[in-house]
Each structure stands twice: as C-alpha cells, then as structure tokens.
Biopython code that builds the backbone (N, CA, C, O; Angstrom):
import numpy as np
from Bio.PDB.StructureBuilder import StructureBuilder

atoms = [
    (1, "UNK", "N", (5.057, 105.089, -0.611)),
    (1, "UNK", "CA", (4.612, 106.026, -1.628)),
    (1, "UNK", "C", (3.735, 107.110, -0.996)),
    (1, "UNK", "O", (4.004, 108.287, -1.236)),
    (2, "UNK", "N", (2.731, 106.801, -0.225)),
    (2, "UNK", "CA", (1.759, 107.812, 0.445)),
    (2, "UNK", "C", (2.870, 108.768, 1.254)),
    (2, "UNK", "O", (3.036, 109.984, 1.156)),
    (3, "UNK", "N", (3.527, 107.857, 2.034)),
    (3, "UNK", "CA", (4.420, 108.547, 2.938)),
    (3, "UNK", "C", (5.332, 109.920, 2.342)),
    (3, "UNK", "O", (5.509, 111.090, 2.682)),
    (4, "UNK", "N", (5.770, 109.025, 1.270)),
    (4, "UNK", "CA", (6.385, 110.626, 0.252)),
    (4, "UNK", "C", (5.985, 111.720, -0.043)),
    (4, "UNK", "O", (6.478, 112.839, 0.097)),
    (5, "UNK", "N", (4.660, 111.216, -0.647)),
    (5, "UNK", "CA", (3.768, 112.351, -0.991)),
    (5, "UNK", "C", (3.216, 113.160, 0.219)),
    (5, "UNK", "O", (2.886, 114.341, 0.111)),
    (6, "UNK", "N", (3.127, 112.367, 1.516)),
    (6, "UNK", "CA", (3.006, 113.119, 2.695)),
    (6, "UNK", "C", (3.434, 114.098, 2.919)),
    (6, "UNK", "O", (2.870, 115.167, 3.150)),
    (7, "UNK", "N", (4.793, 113.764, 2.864)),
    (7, "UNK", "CA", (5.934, 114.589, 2.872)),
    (7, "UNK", "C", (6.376, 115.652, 2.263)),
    (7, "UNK", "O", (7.015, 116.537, 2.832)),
    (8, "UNK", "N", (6.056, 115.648, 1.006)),
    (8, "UNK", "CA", (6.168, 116.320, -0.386)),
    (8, "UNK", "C", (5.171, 117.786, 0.131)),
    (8, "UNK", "O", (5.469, 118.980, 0.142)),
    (9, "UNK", "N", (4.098, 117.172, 0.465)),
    (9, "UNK", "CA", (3.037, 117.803, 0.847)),
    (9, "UNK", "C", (3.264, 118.743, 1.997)),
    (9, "UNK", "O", (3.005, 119.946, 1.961)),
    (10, "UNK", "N", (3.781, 118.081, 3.041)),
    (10, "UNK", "CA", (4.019, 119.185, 4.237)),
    (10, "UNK", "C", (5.439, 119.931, 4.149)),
    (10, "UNK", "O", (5.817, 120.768, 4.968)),
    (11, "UNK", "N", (6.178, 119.492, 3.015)),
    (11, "UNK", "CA", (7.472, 120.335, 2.681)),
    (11, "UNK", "C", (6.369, 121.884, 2.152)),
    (11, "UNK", "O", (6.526, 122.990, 2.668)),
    (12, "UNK", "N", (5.783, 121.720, 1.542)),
    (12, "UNK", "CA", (4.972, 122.491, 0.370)),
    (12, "UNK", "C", (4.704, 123.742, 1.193)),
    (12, "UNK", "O", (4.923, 124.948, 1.084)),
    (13, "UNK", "N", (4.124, 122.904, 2.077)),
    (13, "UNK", "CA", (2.775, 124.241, 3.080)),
    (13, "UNK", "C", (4.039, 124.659, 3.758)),
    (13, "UNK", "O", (3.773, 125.819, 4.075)),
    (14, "UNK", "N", (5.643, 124.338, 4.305)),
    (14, "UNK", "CA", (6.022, 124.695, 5.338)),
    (14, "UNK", "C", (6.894, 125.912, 4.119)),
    (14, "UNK", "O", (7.211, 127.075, 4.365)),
    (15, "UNK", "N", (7.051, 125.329, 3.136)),
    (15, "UNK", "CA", (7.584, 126.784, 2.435)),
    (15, "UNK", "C", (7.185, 128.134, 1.814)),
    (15, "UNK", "O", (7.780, 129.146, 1.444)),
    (16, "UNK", "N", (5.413, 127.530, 1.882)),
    (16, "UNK", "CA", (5.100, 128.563, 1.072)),
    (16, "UNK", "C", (4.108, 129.302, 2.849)),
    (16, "UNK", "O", (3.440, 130.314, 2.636)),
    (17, "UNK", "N", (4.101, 128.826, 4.179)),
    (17, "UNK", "CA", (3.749, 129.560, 4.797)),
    (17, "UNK", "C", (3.833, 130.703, 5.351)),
    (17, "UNK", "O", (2.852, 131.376, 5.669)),
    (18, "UNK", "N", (5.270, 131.100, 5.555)),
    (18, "UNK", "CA", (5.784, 132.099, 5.496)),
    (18, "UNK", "C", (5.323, 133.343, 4.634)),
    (18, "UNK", "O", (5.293, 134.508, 5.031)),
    (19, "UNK", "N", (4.945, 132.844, 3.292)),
    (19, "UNK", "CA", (4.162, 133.939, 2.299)),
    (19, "UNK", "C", (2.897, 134.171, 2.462)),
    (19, "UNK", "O", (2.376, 135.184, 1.995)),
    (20, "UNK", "N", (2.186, 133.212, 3.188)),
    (20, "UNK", "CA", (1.001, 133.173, 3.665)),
    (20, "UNK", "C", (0.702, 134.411, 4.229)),
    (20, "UNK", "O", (-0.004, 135.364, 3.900)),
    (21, "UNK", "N", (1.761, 134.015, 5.598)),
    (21, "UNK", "CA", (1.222, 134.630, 6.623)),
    (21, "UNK", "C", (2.057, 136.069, 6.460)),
    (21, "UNK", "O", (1.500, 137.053, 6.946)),
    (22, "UNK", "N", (3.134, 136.233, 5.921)),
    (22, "UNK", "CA", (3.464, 137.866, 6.091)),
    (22, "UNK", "C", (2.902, 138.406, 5.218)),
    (22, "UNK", "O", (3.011, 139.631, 5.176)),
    (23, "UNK", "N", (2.005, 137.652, 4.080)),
    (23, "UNK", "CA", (1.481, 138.852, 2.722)),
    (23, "UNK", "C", (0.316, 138.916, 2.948)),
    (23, "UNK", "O", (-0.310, 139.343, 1.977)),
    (24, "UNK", "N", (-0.500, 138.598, 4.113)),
    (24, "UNK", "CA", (-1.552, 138.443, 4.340)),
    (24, "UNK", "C", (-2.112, 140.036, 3.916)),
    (24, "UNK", "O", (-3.305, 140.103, 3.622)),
    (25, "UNK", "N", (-1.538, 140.943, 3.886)),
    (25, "UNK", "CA", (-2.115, 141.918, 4.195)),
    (25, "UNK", "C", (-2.839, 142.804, 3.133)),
    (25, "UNK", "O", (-2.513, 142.304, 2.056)),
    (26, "UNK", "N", (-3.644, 143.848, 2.900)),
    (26, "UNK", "CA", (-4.296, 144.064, 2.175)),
    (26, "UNK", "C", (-3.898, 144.263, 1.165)),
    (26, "UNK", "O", (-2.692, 144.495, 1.083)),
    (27, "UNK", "N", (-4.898, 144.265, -0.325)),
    (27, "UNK", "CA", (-4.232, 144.791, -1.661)),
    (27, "UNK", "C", (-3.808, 145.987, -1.989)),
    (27, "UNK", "O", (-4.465, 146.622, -2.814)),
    (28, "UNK", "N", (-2.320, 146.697, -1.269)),
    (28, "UNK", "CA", (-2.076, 148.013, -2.005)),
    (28, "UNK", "C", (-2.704, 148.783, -3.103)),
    (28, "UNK", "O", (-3.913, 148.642, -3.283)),
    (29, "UNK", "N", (-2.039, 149.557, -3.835)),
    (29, "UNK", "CA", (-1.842, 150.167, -4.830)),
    (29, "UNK", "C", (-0.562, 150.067, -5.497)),
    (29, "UNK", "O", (0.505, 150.274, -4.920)),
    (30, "UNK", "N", (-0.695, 149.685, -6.965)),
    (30, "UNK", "CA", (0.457, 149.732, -7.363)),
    (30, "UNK", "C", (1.038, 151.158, -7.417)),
    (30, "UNK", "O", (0.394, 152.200, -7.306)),
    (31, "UNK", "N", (2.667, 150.999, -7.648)),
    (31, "UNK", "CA", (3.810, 152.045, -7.422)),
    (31, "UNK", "C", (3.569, 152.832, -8.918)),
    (31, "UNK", "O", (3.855, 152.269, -9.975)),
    (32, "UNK", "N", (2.993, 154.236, -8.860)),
    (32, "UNK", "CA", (3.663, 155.161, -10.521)),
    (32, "UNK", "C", (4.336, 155.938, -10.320)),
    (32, "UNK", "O", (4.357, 156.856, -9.500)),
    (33, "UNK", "N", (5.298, 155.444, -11.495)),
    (33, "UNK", "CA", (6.744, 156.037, -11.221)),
    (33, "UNK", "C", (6.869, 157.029, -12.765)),
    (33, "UNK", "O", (6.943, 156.725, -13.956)),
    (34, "UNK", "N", (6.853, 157.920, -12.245)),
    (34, "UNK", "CA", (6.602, 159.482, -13.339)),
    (34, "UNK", "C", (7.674, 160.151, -12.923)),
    (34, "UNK", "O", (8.211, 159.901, -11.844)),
    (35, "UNK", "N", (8.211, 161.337, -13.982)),
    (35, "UNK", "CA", (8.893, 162.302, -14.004)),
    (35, "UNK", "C", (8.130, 163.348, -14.029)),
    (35, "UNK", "O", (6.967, 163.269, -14.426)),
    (36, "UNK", "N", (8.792, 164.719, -13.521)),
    (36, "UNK", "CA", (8.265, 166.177, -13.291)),
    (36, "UNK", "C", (8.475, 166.652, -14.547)),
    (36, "UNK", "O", (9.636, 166.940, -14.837)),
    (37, "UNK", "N", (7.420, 166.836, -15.549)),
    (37, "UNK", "CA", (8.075, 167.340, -17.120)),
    (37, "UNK", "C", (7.384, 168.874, -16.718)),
    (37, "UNK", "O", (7.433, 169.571, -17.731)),
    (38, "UNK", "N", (7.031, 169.295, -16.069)),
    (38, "UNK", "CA", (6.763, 170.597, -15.971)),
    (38, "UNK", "C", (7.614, 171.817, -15.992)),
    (38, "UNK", "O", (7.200, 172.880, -16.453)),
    (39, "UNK", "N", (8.654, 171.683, -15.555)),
    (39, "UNK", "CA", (9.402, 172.980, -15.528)),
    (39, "UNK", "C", (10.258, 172.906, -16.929)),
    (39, "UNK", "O", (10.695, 173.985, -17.328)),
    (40, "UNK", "N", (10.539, 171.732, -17.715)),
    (40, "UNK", "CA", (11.407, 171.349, -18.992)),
    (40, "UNK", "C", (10.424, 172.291, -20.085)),
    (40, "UNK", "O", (9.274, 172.722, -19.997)),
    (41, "UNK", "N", (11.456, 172.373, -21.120)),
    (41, "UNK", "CA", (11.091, 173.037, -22.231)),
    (41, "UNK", "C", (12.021, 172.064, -23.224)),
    (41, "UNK", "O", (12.967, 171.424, -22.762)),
    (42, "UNK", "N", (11.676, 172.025, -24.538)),
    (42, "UNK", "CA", (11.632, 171.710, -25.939)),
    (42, "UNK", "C", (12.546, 169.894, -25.798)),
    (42, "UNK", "O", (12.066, 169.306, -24.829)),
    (43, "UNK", "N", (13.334, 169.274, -26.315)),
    (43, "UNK", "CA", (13.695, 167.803, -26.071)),
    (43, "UNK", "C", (13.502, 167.655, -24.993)),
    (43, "UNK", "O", (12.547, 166.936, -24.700)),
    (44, "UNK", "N", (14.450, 168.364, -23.723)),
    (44, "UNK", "CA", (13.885, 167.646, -22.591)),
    (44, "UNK", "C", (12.546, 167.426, -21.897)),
    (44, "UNK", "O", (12.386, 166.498, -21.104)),
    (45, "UNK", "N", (11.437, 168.435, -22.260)),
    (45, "UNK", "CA", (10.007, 167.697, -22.345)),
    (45, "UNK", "C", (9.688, 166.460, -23.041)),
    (45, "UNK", "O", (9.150, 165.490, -22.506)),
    (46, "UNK", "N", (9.996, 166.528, -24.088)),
    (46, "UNK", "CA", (10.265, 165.479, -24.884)),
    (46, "UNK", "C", (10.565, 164.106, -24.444)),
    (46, "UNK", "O", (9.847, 163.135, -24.683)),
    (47, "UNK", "N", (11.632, 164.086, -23.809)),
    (47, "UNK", "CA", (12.349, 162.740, -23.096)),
    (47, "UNK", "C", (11.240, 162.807, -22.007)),
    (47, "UNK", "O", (10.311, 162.042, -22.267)),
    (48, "UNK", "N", (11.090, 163.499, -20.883)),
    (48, "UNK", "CA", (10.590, 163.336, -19.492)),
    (48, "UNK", "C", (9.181, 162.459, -20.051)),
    (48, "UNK", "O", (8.808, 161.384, -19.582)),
    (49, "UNK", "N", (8.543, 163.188, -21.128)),
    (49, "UNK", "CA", (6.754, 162.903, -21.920)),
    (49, "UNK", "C", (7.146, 161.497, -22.090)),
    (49, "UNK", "O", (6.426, 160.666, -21.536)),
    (50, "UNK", "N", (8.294, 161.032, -22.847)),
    (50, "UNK", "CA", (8.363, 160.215, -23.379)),
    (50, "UNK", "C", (8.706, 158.971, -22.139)),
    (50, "UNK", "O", (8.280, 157.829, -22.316)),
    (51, "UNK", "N", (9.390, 159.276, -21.077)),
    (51, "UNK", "CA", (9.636, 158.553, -19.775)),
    (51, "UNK", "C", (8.248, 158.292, -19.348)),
    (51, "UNK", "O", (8.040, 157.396, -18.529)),
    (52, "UNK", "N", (7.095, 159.127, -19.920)),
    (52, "UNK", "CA", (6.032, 158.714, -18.451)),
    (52, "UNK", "C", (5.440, 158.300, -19.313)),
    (52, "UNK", "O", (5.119, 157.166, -18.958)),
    (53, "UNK", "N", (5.015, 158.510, -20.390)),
    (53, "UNK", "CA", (4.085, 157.770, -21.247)),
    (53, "UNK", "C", (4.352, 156.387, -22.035)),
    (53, "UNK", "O", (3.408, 155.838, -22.605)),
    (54, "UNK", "N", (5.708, 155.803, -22.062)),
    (54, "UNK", "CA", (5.764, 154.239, -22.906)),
    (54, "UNK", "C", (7.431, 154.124, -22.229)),
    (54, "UNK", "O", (8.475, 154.430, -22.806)),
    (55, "UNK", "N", (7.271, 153.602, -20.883)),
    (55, "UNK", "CA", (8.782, 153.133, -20.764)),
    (55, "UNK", "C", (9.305, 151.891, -21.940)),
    (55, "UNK", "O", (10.300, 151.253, -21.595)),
    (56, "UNK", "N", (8.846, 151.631, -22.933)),
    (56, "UNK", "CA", (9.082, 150.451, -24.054)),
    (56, "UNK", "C", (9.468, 151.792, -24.857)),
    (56, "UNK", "O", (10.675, 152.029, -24.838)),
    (57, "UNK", "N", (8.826, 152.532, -25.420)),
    (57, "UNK", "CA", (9.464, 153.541, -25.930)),
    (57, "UNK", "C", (10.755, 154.296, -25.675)),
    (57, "UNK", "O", (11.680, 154.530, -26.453)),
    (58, "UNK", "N", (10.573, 154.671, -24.213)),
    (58, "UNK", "CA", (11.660, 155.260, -23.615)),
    (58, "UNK", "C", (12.625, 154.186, -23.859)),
    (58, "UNK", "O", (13.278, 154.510, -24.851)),
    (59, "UNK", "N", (13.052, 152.936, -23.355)),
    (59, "UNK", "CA", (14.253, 151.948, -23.599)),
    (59, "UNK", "C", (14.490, 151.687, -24.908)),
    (59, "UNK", "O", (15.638, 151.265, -25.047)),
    (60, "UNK", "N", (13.820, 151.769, -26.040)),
    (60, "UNK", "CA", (14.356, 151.775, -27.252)),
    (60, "UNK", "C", (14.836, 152.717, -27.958)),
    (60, "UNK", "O", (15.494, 152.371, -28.939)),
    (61, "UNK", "N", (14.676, 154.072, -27.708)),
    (61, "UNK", "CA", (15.158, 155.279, -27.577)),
    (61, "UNK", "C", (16.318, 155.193, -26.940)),
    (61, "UNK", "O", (17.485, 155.204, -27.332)),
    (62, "UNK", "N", (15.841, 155.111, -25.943)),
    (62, "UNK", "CA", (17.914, 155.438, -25.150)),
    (62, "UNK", "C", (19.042, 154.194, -25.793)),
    (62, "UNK", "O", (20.175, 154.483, -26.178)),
    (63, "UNK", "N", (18.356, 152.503, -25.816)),
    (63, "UNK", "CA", (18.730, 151.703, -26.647)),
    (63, "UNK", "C", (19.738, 152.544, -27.878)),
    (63, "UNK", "O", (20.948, 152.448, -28.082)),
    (64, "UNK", "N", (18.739, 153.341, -28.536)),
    (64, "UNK", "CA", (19.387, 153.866, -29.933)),
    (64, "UNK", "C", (20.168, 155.054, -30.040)),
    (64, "UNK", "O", (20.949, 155.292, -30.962)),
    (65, "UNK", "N", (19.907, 155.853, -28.980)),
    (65, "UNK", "CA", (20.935, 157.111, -29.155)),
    (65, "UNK", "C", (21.608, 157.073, -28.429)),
    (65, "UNK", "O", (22.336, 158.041, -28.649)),
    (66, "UNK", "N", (22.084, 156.387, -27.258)),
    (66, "UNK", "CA", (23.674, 156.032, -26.895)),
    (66, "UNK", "C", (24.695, 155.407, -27.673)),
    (66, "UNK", "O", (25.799, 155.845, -27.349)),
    (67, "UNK", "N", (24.733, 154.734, -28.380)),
    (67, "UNK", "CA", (25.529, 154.114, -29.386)),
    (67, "UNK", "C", (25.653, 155.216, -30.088)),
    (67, "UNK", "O", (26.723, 155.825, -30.100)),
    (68, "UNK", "N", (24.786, 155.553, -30.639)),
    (68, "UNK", "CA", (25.077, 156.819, -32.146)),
    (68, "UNK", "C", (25.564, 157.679, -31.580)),
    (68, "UNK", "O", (26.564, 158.023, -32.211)),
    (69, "UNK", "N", (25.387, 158.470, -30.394)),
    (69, "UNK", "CA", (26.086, 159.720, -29.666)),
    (69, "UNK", "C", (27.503, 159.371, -29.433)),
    (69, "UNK", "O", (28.386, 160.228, -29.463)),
    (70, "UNK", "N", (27.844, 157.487, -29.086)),
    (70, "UNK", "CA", (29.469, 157.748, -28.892)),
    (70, "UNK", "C", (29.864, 157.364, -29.903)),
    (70, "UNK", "O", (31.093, 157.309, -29.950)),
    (71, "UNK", "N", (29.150, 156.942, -31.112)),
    (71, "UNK", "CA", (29.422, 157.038, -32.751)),
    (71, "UNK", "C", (30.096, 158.350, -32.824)),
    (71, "UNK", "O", (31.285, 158.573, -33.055)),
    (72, "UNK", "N", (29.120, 159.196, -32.584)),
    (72, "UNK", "CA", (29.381, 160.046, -33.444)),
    (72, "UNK", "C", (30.417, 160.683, -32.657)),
    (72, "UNK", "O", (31.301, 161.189, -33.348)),
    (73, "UNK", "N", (30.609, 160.847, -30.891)),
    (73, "UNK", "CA", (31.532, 161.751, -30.415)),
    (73, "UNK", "C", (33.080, 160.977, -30.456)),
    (73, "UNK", "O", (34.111, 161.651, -30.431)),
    (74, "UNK", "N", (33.093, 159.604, -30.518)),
    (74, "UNK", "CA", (34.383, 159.094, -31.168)),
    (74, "UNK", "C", (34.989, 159.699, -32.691)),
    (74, "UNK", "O", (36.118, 160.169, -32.837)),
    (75, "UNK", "N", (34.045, 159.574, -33.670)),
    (75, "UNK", "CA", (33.770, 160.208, -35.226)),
    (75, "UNK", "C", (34.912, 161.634, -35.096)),
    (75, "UNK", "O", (36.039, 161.760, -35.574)),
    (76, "UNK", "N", (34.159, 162.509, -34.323)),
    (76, "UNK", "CA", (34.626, 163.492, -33.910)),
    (76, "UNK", "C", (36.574, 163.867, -33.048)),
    (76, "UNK", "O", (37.578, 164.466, -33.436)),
    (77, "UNK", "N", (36.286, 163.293, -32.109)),
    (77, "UNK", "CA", (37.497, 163.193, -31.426)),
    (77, "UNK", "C", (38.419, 162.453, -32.278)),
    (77, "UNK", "O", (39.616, 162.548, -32.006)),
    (78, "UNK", "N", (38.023, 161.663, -33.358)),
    (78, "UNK", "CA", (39.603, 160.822, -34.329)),
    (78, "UNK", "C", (39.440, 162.242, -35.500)),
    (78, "UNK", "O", (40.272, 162.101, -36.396)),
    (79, "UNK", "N", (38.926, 163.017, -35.612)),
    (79, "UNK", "CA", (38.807, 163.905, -36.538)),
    (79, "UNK", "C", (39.704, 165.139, -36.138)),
    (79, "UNK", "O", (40.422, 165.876, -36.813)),
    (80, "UNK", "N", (39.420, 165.097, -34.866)),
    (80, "UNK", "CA", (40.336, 166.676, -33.998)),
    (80, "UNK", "C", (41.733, 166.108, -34.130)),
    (80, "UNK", "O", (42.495, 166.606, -34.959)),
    (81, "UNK", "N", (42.159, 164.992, -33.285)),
    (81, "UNK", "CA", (42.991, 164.321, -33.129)),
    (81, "UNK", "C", (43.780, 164.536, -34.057)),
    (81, "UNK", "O", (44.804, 165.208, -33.936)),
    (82, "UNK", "N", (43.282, 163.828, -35.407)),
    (82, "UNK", "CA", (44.329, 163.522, -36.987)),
    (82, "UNK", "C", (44.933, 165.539, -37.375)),
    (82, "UNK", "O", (45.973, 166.038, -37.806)),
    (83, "UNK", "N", (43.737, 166.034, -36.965)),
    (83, "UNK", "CA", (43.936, 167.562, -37.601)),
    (83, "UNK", "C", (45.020, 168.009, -36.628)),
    (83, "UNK", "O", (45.863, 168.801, -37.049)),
    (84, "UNK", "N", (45.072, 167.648, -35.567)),
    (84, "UNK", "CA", (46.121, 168.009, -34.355)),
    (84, "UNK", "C", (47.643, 167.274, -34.742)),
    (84, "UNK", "O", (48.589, 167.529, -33.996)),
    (85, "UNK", "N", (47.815, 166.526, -35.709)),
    (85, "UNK", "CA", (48.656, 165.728, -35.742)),
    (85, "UNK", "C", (48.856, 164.255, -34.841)),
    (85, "UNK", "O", (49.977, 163.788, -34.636)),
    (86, "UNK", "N", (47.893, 163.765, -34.463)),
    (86, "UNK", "CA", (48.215, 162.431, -33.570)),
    (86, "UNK", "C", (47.275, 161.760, -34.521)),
    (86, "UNK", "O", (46.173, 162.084, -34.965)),
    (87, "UNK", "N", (48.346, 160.331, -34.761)),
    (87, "UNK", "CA", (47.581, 159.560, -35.749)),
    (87, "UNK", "C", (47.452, 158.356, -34.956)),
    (87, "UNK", "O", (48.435, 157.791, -34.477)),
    (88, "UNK", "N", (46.111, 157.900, -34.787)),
    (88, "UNK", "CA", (46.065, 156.411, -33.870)),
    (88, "UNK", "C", (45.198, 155.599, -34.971)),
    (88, "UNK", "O", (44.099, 155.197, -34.590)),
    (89, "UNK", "N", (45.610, 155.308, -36.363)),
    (89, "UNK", "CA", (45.348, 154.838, -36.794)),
    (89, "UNK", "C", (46.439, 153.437, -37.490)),
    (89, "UNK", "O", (46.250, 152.409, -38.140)),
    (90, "UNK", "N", (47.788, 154.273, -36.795)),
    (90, "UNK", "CA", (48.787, 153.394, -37.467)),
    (90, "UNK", "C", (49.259, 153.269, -36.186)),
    (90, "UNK", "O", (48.990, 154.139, -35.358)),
    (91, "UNK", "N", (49.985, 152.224, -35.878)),
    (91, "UNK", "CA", (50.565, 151.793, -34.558)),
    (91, "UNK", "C", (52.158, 151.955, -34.887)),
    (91, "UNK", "O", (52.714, 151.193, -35.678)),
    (92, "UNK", "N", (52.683, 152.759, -34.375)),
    (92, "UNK", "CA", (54.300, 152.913, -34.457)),
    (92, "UNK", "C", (54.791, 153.240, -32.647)),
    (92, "UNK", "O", (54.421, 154.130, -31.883)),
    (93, "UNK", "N", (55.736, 152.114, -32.450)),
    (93, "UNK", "CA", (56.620, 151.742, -31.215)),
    (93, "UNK", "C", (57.774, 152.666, -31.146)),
    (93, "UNK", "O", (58.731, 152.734, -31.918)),
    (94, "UNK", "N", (57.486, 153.456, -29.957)),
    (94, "UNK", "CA", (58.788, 154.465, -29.671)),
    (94, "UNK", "C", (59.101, 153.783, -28.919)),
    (94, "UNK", "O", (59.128, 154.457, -27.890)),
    (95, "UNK", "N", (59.487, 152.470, -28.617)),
    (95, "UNK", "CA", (60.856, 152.503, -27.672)),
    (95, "UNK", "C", (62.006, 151.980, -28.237)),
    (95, "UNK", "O", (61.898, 151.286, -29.248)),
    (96, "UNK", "N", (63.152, 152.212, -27.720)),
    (96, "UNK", "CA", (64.245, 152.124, -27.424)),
    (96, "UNK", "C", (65.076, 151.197, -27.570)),
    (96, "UNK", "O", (66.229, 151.331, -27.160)),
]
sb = StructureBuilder()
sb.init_structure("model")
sb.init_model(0)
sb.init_chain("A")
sb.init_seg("    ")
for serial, (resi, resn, name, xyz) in enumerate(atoms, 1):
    if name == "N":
        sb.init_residue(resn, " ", resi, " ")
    sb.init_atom(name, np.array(xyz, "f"), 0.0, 1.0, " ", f" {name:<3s}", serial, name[0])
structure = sb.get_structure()
C-alpha cells in the first residue's frame, strides 16, 4: 500500500515537472485583443465598439444576425427566382 502511494506520488511530480520547470518564468501580461475602430464610420464603428467592449455581446450579436441575413437573403433569392419563372418549390423530373 505505501509502495503505491509511493509511486502514485513520484508519477505526480514526474508529470507535473516539466510545468514546473519551463513556466518558471515571470508573470506576463495578459494578451488585449482590440480592433482599430478609428478610421470606421456609422455600423461599422458600431460592430468594431461593440468587438472591443463585450466580446459576450459581440457573439450574441453575430449569433443573431447570421441566421436572419441568410433568412432573409434566401427569402429573397426564392422571390427573384419564382418572378423569373423557376419554381423550386415543386419537384418535377425531366428525365427521359
């Protein structure tokens, strides 16, 4: 039983030494990761403001207007489509 736990024990130190010894090194600075909203004008300030100030914001945002944008640009394209005469709403087999 001791012997295991011996063991257990010097498995421990031999895996976590490696982290020891290469992270030894001082406490950085964490990484800020910002966008240039300076040269943007009207939404796209908007988005960039909105990128640097609440990335939780920013992902529920993009979350929500990708779906609705290919909502709506599908919406669109079955609308041109039908007015063009191509109907892909009914399935009819041209072959032969």
């Amino acid at each position: 039983m001791l012997r295991m736990t011996l063991f257990r024990g010097l498995a421990l130190l031999v895996m976590t030494l490696p982290t020891r010894l290469l992270g030894a090194g001082g406490g950085g600075a964490g990484i800020v990761i910002v966008a240039d909203s300076r040269q943007f004008t009207g939404w796209k300030a908007w988005w960039t403001n909105l990128y640097n100030e609440s990335h939780l914001w920013f992902a529920i945002a993009t979350i929500l207007i990708i779906p609705s944008l290919g909502l709506l640009l599908g919406r669109l394209t079955d609308f041109l489509m039908s007015k063009l005469g191509i109907n892909l709403k009914s399935r009819v087999l041209a072959e032969h």
